[in-house]
MARBA-3410 file (N, C-alpha, C, O; in Angstrom, 1 decimal):
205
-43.7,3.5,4.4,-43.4,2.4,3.6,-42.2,1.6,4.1,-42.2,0.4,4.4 ~ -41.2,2.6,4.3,-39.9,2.1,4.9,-40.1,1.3,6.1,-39.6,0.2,6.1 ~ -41.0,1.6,7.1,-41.4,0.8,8.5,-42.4,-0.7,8.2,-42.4,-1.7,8.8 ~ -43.0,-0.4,7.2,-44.0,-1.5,7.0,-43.6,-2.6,6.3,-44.3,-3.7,6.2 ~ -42.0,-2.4,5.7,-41.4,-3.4,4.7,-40.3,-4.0,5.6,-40.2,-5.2,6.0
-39.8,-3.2,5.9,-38.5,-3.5,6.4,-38.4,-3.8,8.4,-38.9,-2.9,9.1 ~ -38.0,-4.7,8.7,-37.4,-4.5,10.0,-36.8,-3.8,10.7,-36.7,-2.8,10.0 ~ -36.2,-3.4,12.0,-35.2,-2.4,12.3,-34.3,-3.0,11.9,-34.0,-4.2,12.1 ~ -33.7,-2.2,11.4,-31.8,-2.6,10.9,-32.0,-2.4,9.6,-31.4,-1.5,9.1 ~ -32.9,-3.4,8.8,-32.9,-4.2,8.0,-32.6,-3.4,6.2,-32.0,-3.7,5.2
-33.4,-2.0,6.9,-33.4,-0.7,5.2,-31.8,-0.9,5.1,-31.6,-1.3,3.9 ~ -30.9,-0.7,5.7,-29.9,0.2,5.0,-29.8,-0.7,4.4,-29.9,-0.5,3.2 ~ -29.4,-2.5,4.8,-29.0,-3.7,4.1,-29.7,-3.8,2.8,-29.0,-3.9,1.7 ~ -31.2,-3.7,2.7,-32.0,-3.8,1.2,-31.1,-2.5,0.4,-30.6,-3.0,-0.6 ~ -30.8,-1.1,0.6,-30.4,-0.6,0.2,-28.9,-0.4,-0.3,-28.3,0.4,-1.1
-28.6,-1.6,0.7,-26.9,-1.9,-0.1,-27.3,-3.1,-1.1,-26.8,-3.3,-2.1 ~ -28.2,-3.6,-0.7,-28.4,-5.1,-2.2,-28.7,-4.0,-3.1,-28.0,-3.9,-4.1 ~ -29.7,-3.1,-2.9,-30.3,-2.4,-4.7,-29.1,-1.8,-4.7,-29.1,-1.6,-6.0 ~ -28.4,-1.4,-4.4,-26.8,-0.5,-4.9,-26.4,-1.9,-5.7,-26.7,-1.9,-6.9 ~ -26.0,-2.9,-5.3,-25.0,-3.8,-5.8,-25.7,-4.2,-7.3,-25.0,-4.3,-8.3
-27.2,-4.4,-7.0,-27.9,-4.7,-8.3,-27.4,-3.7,-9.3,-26.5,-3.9,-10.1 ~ -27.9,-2.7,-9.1,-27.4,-1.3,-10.2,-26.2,-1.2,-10.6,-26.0,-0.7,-11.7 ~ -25.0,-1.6,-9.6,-23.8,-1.2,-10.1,-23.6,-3.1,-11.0,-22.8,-3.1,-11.9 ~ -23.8,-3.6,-10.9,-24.1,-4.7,-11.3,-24.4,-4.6,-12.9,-23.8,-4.9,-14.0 ~ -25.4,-4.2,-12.7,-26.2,-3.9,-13.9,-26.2,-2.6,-15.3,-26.6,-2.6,-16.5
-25.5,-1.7,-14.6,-25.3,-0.4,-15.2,-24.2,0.3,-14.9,-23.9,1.4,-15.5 ~ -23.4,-0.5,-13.4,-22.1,0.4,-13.7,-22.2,1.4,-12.4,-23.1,1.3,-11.6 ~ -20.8,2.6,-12.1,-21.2,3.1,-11.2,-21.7,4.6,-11.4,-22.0,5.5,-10.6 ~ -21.5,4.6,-12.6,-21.9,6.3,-13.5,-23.0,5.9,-13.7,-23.5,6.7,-14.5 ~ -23.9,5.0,-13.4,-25.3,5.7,-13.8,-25.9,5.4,-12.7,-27.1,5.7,-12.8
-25.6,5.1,-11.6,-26.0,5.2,-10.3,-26.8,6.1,-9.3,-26.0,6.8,-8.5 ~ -27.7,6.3,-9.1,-28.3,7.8,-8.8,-28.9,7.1,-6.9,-29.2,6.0,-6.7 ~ -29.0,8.2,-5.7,-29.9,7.5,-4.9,-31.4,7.4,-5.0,-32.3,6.8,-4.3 ~ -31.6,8.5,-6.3,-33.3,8.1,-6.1,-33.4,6.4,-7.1,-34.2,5.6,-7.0 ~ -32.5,6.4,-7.9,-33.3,4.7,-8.3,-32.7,3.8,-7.0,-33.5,3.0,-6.5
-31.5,3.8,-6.7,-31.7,3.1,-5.9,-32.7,3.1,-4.7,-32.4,2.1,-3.9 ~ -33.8,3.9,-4.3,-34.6,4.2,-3.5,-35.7,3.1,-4.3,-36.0,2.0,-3.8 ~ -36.0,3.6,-5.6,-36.8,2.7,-6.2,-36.8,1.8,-6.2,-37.9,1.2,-6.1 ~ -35.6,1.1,-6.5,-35.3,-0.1,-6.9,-35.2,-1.3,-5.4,-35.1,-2.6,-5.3 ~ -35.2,-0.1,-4.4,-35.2,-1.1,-3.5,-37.0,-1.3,-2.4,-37.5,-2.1,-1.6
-37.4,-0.1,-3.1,-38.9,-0.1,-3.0,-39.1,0.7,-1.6,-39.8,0.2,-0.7 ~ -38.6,2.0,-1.6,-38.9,2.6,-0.6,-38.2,4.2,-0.9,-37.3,4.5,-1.7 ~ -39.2,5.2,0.1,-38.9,6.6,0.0,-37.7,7.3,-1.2,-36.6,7.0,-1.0 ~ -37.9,7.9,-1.8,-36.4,8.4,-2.1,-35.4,8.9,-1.4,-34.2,8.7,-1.6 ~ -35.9,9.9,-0.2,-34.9,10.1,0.4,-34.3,9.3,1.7,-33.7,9.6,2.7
-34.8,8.0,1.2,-34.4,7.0,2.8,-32.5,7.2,2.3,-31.8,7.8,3.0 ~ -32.1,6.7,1.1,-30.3,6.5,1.2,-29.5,7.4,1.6,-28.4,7.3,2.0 ~ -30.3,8.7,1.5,-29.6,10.2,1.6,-29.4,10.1,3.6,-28.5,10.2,4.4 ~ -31.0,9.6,3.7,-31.2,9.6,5.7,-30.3,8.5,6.0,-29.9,8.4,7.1 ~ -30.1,7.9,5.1,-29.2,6.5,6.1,-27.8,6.9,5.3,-26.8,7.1,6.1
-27.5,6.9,4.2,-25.5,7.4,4.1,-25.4,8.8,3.6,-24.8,8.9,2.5 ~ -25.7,9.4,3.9,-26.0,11.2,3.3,-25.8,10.9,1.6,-26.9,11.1,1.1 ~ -25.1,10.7,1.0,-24.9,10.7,-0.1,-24.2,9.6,-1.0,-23.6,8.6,-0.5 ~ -24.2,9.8,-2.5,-23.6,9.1,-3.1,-22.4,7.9,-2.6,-22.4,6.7,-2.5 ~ -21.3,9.2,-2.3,-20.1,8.6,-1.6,-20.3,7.8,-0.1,-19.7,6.8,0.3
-21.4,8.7,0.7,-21.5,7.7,1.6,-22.2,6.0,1.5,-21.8,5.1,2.1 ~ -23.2,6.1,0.5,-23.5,5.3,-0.1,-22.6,3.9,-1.0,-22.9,2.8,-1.0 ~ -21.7,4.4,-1.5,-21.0,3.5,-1.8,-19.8,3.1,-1.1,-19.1,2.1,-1.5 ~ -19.6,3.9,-0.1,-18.5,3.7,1.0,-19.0,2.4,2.0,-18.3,1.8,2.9 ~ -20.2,2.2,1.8,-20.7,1.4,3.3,-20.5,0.3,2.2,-19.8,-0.6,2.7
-20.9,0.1,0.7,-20.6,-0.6,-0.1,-19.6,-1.6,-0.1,-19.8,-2.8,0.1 ~ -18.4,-0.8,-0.5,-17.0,-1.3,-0.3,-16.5,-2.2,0.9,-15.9,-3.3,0.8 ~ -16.9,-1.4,2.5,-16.7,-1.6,3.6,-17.3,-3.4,3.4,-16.5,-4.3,3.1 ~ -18.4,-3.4,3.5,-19.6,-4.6,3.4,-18.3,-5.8,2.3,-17.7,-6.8,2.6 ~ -18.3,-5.0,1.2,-17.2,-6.0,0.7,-15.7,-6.1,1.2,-15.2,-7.3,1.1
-15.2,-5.4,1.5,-14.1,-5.9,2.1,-14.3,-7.0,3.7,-13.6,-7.9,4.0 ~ -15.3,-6.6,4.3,-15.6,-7.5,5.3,-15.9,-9.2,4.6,-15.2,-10.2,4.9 ~ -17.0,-9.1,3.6,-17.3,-10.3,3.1,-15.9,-10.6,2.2,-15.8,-11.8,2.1 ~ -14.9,-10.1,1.7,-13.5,-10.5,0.8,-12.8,-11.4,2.3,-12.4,-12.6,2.3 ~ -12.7,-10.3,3.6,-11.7,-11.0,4.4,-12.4,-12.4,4.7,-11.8,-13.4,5.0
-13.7,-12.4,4.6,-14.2,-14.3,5.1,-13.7,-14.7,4.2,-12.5,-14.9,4.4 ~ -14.0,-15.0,2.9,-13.9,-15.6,2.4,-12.2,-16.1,1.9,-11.8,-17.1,1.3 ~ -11.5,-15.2,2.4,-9.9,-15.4,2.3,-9.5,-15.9,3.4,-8.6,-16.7,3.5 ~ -10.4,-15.6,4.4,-9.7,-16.9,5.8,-10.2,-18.1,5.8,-9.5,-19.1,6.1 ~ -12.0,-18.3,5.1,-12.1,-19.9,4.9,-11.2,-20.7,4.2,-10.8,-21.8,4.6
-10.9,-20.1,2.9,-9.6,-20.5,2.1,-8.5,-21.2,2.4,-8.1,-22.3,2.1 ~ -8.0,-20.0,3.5,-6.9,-20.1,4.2,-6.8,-21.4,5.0,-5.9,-22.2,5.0 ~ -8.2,-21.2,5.8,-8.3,-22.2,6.7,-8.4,-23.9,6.4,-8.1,-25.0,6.8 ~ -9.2,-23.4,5.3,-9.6,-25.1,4.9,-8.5,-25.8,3.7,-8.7,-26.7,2.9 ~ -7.3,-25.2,4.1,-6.3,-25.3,3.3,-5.0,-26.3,4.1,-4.1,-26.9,3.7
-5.4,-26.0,5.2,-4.1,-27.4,5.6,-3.9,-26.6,6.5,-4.6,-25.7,7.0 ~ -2.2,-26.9,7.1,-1.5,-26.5,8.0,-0.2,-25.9,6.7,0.3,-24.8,6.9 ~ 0.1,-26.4,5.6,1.4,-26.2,4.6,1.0,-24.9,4.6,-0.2,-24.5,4.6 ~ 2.2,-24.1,4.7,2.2,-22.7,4.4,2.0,-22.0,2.6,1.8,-20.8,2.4 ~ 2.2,-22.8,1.7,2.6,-22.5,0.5,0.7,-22.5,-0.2,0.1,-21.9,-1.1
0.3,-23.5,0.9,-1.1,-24.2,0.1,-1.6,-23.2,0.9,-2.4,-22.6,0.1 ~ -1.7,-22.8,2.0,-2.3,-21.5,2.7,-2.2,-20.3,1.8,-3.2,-19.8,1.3 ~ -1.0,-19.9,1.6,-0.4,-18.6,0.4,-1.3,-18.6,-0.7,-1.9,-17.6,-1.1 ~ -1.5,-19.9,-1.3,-2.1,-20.5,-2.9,-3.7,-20.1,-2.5,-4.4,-19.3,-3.3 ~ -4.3,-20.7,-1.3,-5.7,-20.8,-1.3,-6.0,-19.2,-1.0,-7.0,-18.8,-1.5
-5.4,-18.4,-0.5,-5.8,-16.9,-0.2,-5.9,-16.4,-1.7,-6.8,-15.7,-2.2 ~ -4.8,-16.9,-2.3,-4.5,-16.0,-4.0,-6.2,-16.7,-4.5,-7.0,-16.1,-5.2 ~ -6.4,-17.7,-4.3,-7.7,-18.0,-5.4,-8.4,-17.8,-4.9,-9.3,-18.0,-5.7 ~ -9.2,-17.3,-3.3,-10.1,-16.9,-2.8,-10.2,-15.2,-3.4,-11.3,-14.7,-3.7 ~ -9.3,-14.6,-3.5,-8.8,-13.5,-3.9,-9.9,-13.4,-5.7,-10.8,-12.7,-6.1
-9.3,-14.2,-6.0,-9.9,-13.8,-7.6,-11.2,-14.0,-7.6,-12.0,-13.2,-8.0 ~ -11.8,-15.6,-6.9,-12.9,-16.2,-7.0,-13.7,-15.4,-6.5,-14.9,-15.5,-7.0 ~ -13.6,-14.4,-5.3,-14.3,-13.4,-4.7,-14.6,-12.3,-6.0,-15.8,-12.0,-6.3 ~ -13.6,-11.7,-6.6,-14.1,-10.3,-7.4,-15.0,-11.2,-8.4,-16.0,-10.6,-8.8 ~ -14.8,-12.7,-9.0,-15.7,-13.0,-9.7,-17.3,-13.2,-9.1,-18.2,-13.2,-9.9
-17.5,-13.4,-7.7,-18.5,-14.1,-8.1,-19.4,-12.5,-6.7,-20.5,-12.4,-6.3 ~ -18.3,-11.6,-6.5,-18.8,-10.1,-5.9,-18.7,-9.1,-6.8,-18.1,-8.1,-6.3 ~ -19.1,-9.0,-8.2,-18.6,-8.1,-8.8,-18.8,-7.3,-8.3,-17.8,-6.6,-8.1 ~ -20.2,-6.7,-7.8,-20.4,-5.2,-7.7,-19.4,-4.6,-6.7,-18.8,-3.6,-7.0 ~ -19.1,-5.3,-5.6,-18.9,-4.8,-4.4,-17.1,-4.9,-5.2,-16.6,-3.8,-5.1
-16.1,-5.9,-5.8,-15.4,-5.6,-6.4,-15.1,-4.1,-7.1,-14.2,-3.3,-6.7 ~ -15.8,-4.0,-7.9,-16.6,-3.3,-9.0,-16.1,-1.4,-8.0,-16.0,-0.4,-8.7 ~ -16.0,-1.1,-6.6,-15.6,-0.4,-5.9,-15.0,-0.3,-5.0,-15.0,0.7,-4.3 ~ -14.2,-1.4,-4.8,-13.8,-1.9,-2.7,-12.1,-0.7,-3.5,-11.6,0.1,-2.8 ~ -11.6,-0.9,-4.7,-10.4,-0.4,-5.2,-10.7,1.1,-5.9,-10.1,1.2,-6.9
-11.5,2.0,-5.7,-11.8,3.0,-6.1,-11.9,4.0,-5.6,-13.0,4.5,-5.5 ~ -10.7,4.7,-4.9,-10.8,5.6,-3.8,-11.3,7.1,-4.2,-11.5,8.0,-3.5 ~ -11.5,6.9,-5.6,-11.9,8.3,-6.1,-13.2,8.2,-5.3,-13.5,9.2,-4.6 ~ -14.2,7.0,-5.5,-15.8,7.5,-5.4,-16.0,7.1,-3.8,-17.2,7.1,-3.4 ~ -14.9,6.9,-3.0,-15.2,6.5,-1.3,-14.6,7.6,-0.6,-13.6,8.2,-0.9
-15.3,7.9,0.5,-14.9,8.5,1.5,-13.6,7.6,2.5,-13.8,6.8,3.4 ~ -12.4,8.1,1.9,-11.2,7.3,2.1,-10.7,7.4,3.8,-9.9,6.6,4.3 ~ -11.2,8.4,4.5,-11.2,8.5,6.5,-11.7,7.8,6.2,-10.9,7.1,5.7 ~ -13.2,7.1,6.3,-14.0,6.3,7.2,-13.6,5.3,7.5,-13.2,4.4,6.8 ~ -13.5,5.5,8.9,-13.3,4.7,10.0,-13.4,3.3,9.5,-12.5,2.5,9.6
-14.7,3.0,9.1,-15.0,1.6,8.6,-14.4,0.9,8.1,-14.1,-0.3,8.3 ~ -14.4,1.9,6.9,-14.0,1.3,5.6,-12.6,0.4,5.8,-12.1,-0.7,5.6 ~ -12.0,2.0,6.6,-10.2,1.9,6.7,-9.6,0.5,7.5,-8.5,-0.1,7.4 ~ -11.0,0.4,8.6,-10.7,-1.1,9.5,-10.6,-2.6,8.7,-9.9,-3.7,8.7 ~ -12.0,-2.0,7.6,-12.3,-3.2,7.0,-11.2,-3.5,5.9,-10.8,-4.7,5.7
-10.8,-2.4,5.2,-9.6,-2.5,4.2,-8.6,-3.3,5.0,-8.2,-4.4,4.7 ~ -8.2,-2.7,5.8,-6.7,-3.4,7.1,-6.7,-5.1,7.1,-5.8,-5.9,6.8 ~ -8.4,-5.2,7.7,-8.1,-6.4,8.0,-7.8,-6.9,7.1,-6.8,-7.5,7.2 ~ -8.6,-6.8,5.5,-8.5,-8.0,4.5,-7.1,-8.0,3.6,-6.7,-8.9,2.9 ~ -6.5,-6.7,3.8,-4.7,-6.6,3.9,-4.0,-7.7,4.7,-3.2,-8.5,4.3
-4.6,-7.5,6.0,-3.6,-8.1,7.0,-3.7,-9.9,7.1,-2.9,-10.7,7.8 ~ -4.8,-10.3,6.2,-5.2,-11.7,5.9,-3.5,-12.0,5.0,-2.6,-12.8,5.4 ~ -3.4,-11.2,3.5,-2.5,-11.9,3.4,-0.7,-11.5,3.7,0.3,-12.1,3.4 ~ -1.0,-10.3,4.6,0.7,-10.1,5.4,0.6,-11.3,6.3,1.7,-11.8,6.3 ~ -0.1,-11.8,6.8,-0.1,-13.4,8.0,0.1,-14.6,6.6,1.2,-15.0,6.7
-0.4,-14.9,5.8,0.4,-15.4,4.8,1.5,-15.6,4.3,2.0,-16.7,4.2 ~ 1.9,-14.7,3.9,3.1,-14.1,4.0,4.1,-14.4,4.7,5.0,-15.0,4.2 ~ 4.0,-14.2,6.1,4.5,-14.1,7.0,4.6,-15.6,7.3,5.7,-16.0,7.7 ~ 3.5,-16.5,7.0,4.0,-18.2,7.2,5.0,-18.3,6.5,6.1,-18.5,7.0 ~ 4.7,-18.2,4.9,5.3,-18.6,4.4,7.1,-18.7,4.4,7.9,-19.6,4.1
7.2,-17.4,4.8,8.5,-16.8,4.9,8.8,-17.5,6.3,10.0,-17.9,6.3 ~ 8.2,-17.9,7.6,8.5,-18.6,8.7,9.1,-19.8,8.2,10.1,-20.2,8.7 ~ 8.1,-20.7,6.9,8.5,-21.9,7.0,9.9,-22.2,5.8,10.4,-23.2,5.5 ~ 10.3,-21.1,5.6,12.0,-21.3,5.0,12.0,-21.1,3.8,13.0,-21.5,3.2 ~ 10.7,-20.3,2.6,10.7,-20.2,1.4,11.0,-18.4,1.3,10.4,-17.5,2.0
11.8,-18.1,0.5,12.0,-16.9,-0.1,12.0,-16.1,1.7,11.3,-15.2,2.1 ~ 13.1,-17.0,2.4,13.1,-15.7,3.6,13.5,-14.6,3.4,13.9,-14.4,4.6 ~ 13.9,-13.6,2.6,15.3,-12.9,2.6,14.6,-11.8,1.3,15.3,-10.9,0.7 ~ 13.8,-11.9,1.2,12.6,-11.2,0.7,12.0,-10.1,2.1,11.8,-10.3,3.3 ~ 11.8,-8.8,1.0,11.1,-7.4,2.6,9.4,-8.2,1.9,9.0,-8.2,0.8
9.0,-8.6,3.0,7.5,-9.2,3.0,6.7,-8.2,2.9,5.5,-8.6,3.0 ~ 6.8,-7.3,2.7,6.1,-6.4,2.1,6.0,-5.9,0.3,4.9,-5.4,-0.2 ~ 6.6,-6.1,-0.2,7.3,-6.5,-1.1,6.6,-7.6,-2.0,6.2,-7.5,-3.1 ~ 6.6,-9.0,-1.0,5.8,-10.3,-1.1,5.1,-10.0,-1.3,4.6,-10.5,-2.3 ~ 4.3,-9.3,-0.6,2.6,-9.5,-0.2,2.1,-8.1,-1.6,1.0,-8.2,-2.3
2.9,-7.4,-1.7,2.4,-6.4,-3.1,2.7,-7.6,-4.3,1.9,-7.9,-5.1 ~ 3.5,-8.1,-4.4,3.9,-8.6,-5.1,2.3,-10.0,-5.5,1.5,-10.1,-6.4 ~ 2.3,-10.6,-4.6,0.9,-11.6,-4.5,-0.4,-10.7,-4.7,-1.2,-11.2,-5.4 ~ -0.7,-9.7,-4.2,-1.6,-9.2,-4.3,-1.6,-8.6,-5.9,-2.6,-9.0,-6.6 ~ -0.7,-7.8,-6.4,-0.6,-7.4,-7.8,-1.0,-8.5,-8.9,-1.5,-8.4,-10.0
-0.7,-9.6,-8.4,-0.7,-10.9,-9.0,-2.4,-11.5,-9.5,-2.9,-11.7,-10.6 ~ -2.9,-11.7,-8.1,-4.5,-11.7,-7.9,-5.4,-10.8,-8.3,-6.6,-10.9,-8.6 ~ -4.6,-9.7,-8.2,-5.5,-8.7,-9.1,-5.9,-8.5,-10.3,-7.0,-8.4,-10.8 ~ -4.6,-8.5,-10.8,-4.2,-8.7,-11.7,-4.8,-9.9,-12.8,-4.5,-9.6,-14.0 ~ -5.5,-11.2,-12.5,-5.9,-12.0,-13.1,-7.2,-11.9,-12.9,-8.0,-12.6,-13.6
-7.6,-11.1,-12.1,-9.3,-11.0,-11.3,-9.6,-9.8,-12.8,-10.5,-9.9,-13.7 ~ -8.6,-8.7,-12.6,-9.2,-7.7,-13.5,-9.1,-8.1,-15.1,-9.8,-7.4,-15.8 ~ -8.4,-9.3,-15.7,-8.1,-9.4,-16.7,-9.2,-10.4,-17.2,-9.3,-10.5,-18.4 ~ -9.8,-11.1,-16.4,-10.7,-11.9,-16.3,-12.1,-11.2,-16.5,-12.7,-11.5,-17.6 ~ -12.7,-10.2,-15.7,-13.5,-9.3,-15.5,-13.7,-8.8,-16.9,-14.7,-9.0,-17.6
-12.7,-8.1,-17.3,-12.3,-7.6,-18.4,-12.8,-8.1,-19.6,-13.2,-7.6,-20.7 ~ -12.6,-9.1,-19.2,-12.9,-10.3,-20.9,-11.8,-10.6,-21.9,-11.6,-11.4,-22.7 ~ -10.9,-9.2,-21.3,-9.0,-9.9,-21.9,-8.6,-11.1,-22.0,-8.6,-11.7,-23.1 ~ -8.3,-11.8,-20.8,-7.6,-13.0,-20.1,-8.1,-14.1,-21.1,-7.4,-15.1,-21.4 ~ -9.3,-14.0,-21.6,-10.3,-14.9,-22.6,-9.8,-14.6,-23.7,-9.0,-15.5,-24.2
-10.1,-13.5,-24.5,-10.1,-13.3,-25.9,-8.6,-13.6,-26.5,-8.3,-14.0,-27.6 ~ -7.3,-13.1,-25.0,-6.1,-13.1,-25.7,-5.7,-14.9,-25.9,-5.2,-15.3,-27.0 ~ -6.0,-15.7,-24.6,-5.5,-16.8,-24.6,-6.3,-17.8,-25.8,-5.8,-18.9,-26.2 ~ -7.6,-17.2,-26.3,-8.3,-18.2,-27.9,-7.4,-18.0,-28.7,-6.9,-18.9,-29.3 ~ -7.0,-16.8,-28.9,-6.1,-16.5,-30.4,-4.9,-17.0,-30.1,-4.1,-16.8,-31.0
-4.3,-17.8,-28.7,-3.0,-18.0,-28.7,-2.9,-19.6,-28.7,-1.8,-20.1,-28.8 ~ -4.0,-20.4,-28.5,-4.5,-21.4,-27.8,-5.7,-21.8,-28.1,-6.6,-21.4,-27.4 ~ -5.9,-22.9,-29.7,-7.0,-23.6,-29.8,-7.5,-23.9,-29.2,-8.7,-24.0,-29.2 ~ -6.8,-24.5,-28.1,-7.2,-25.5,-27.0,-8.1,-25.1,-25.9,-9.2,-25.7,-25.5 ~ -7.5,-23.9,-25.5,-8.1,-23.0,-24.7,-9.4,-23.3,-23.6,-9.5,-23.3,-22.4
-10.1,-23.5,-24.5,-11.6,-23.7,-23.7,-11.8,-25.3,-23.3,-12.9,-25.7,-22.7 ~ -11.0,-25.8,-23.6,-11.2,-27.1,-23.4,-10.2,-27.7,-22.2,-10.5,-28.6,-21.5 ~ -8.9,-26.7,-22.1,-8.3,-26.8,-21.3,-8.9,-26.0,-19.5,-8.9,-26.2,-18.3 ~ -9.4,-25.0,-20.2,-10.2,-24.0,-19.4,-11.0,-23.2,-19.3,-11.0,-22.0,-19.6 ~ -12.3,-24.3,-18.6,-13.7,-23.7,-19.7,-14.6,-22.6,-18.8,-15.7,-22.1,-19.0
-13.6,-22.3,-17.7,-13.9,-21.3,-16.4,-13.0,-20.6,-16.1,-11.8,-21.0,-16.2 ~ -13.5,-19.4,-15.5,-12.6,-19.0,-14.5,-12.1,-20.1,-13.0,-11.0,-19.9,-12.6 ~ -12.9,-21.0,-12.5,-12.4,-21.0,-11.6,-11.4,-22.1,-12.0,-10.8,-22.6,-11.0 ~ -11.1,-22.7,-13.1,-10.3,-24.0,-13.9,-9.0,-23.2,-13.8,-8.1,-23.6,-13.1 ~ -9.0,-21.4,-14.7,-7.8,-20.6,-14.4,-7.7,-20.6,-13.5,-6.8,-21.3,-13.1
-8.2,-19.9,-12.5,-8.1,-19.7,-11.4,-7.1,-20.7,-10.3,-6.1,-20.3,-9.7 ~ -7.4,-22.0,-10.2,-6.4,-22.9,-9.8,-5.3,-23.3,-10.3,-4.3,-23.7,-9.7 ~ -5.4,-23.2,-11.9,-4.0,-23.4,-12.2,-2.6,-22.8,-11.8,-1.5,-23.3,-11.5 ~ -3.5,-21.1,-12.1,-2.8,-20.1,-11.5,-1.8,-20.6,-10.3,-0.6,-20.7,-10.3 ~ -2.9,-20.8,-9.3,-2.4,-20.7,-7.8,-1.9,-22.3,-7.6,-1.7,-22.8,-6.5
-1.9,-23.0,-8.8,-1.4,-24.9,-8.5,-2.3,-25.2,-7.0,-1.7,-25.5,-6.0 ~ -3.5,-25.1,-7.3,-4.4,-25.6,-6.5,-5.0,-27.3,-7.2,-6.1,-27.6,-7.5 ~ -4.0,-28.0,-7.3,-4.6,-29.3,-7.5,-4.9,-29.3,-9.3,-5.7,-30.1,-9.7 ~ -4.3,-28.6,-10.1,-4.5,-28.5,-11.6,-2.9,-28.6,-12.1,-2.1,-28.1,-11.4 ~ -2.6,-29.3,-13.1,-1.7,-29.9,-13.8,-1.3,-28.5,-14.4,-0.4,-28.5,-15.2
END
């Protein structure tokens, strides 16, 4: 079945989309590899043959998303100017706008309980999309703002920040708290991506 559907290469990929569906859909506790076998329309034991198990399974998961998080933090970055501050700003909303619109792969890229925390992969792929915003950072602080700050420091500090609004968002908190505080609320901000820029003063009042 596996050879007749799929190309070479191509199984593990269908098998990381039916992961993402499922955890999508039901979470990562109800996750099993024979539905996702089903669900992606082949053998049950193809996910076991291609990531031995669960954790390997959701480890290639995470990886896949941190690689897809670091693009999307450098297009940001990139198409954000030369100003270092508007660079800093577009990484933080690429940041949120990614766990919103990647939940599943969100949903584990930060859950080292269910990943195989060696792999090689993962660990490269984690680095890079770290090391997106220490080079942020690191402008920013070049071009004469908060130099005197340990940039490390900064960059937990920015990252706690994005996360921080990604998860509260996710959550359905960030919503429910700001109606009861703020008639206005929905009118002022009828999306996440409306917060989302205010947040980061991406061109919102």
């Amino acid at each position: 079945m596996e050879r007749s559907r799929y190309h070479h290469g191509t199984l593990p990929e269908a098998l990381l989309k039916a992961t993402a569906q499922l955890v999508l859909e039901h979470g990562v506790a109800g996750l099993s590899l024979r539905e996702v076998a089903r669900r992606a329309g082949v053998s049950h034991g193809a996910p076991a043959h291609h990531f031995g198990d669960k954790a390997g399974l959701l480890t290639a998961l995470a990886t896949q998303g941190f690689e897809l998080f670091t693009a999307a933090q450098c297009a940001a970055r990139d198409g954000a100017g030369s100003e270092p501050l508007r660079r800093f700003a577009a990484t933080g909303y690429a940041y949120v706008m990614f766990a919103d619109s990647h939940r599943a792969h969100y949903e584990i890229m930060f859950r080292p309980e269910l990943l195989r925390q060696d792999d090689p992969a993962l660990l490269a792929a984690s680095d890079a999309a770290y090391d997106v915003l220490r080079g942020v950072v690191a402008e920013v602080q070049a071009g004469g703002f908060i130099p005197d700050r340990d940039p490390e420091i900064v960059a937990v500090t920015a990252w706690s920040q994005a996360h921080g609004l990604a998860t509260l968002w996710l959550s359905g908190n960030l919503r429910r708290a700001s109606r009861r505080r703020r008639p206005d609320y929905d009118e002022r901000f009828p999306d996440f991506e409306s917060i989302a820029r205010a947040v980061f003063s991406l061109g919102e009042k």
